[in-house]
MARLO-241387 format. One record per residue (C-alpha): x, y, z. Coordinates in steps of 0.05 Angstrom, whole numbers. Example, Ala and Ser with C-alpha at 12.3 -4.5 7.8 and 13.67 -1.06 7.14 Angstrom:
<vexlos>
      px      py      pz
     246     -90     156
     273     -21     143
</vexlos>
This chain:
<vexlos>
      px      py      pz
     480     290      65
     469     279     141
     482     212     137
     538     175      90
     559     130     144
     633     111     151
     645      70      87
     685     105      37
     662     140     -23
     684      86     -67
     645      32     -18
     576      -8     -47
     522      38     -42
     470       3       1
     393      -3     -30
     337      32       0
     313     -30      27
     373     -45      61
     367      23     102
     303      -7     122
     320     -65     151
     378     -28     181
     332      22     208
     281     -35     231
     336     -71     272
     349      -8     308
     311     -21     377
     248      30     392
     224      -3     450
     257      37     508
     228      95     466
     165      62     474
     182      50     552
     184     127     558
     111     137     545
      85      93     593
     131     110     658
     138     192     649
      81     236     653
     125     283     605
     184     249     574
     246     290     550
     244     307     474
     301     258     439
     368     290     447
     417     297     386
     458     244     425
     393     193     416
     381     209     353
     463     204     331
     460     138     371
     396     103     316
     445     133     259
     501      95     290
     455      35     298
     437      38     232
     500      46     204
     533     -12     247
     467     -52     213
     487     -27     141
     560     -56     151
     631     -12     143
     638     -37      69
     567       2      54
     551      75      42
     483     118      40
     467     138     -35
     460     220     -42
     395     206     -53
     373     162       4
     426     219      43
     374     271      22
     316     231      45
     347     230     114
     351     299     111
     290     325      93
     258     272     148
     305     308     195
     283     382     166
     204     360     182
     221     339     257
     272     405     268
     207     450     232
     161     414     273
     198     419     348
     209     500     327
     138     518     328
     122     555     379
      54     540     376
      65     468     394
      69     463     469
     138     435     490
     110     369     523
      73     357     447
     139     369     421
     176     322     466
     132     252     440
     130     278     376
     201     269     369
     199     201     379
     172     197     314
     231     215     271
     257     146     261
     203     105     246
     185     176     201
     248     157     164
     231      85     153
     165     105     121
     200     154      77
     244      98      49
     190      54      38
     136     106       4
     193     145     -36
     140     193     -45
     110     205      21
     142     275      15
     106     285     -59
      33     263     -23
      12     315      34
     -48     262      35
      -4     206      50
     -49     181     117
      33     185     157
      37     260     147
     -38     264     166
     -25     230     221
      36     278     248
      -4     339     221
     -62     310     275
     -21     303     331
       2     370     328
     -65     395     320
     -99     360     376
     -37     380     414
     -40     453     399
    -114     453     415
    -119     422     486
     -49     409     513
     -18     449     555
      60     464     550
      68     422     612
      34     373     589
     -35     380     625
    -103     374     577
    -175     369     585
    -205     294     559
    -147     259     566
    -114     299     499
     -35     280     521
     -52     205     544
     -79     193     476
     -24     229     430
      23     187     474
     -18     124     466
     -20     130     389
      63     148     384
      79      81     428
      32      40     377
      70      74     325
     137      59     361
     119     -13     382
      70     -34     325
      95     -10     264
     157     -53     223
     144     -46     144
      66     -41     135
      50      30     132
     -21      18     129
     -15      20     211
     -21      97     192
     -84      97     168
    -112      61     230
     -77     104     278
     -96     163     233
    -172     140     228
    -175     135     312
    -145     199     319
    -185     241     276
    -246     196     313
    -217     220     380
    -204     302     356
    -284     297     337
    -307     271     409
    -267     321     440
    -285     379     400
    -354     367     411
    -341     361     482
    -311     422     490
    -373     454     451
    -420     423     497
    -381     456     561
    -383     515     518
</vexlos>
């Protein structure tokens, strides 16, 4: 697995709810910080996203290892974000916020085990809608037409700020988003 921390093999394995509080003690609010002062903020480097795993794990404890499974989790969180940043459909400044998504992503895969079994599950809609709107009116530098880029940014710093353990901030965000696609698409068929 990515992740097996530096415990030995033969160290506790942690629960799935102690990755999540491990993972809910790691601090997202410069992340959130980035959306408000850059136009454009940098995608997360590896070195960012090594530094949350090393949060976590310093969270988890040195007597405390990852289960395979929970390992494998990790991974395939990691696998959606490296799919997701490779499109090259996806405009590069979409790409960049998305990115901030892949930790609290991997919190909500440890507490819906089967978010990855549910393509309806409203947290997958939710990343499936950002991309969308931001194939659809944002530009690779970031410019759009009806304020397309403020709002994907708005929504990932509610997700970064607002959400701890109750996943049902997905269906909100998910709800206002679709609500937002609609006015804009009907915009752009008015201009049209």
């Amino acid at each position: 697995p990515a992740f097996s921390g530096p415990a030995s093999a033969t160290a506790a394995v942690c629960s799935p709810s102690e990755v999540v509080t491990a993972l809910s003690q790691v601090s997202m609010e410069q992340h959130a910080e980035v959306m408000d002062y850059l136009a454009v903020p940098p995608a997360m480097t590896v070195e960012q996203y090594q530094g949350v795993t090393r949060q976590m794990s310093e969270h988890i404890g040195d007597d405390k290892r990852i289960a395979e499974d929970d390992g494998r989790i990790i991974d395939l969180v990691g696998m959606i974000f490296e799919y997701m940043l490779g499109d090259e459909q996806l405009p590069d400044a979409v790409k960049a916020v998305l990115s901030y998504l892949h930790t609290p992503y991997l919190k909500v895969a440890f507490l819906e085990r089967k978010l990855f079994e549910k393509p309806e599950h409203s947290s997958r809609q939710l990343l499936d809608c950002l991309a969308e709107a931001g194939m659809r009116w944002v530009n690779t530098d970031g410019d759009s037409q009806f304020k397309v880029f403020p709002k994907i940014k708005s929504i990932i710093r509610r997700v970064l700020t607002d959400f701890h353990k109750d996943v049902s901030l997905f269906d909100e965000l998910l709800l206002e988003m679709r609500e937002f696609n609609q006015k804009v698409a009907r915009s752009v068929d008015v201009m049209e």
